[in-house]
C-alpha positions in Angstrom: 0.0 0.0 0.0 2.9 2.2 0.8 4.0 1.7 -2.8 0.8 2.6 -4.3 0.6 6.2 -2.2 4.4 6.6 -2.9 3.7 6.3 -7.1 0.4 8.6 -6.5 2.4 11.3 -4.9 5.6 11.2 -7.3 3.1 11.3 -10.5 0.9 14.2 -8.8 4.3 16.2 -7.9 5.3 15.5 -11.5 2.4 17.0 -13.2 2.4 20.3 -11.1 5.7 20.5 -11.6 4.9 20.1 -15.3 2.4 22.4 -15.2 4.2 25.4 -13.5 7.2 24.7 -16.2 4.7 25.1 -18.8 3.5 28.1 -17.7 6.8 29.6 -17.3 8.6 28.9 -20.3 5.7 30.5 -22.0 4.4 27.8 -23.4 1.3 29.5 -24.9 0.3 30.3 -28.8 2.0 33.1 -30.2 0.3 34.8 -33.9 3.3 34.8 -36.3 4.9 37.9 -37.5 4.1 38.5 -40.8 7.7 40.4 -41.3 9.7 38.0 -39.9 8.3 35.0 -41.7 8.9 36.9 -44.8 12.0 37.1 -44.4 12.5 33.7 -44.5 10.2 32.4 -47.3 11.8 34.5 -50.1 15.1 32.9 -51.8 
């Protein structure tokens, strides 16, 4: 039983840990610069 409670509280640390991470890298969807990718589509 100790096991199962052990695994539980490793995988809940992991996804708030995740989840913080996410949020402050900036994970987040960003509307592309028409400029910028300009300047890399012509030869």
């Amino acid at each position: 039983m100790f096991i199962v409670i052990a695994i539980a509280a490793l995988s809940l640390w992991g996804l708030v840990a995740t989840v913080i991470e996410l949020r402050r890298d900036g994970y987040r969807r960003v509307p592309t610069d028409p400029e910028r990718a300009a300047l890399h589509s012509s030869p």
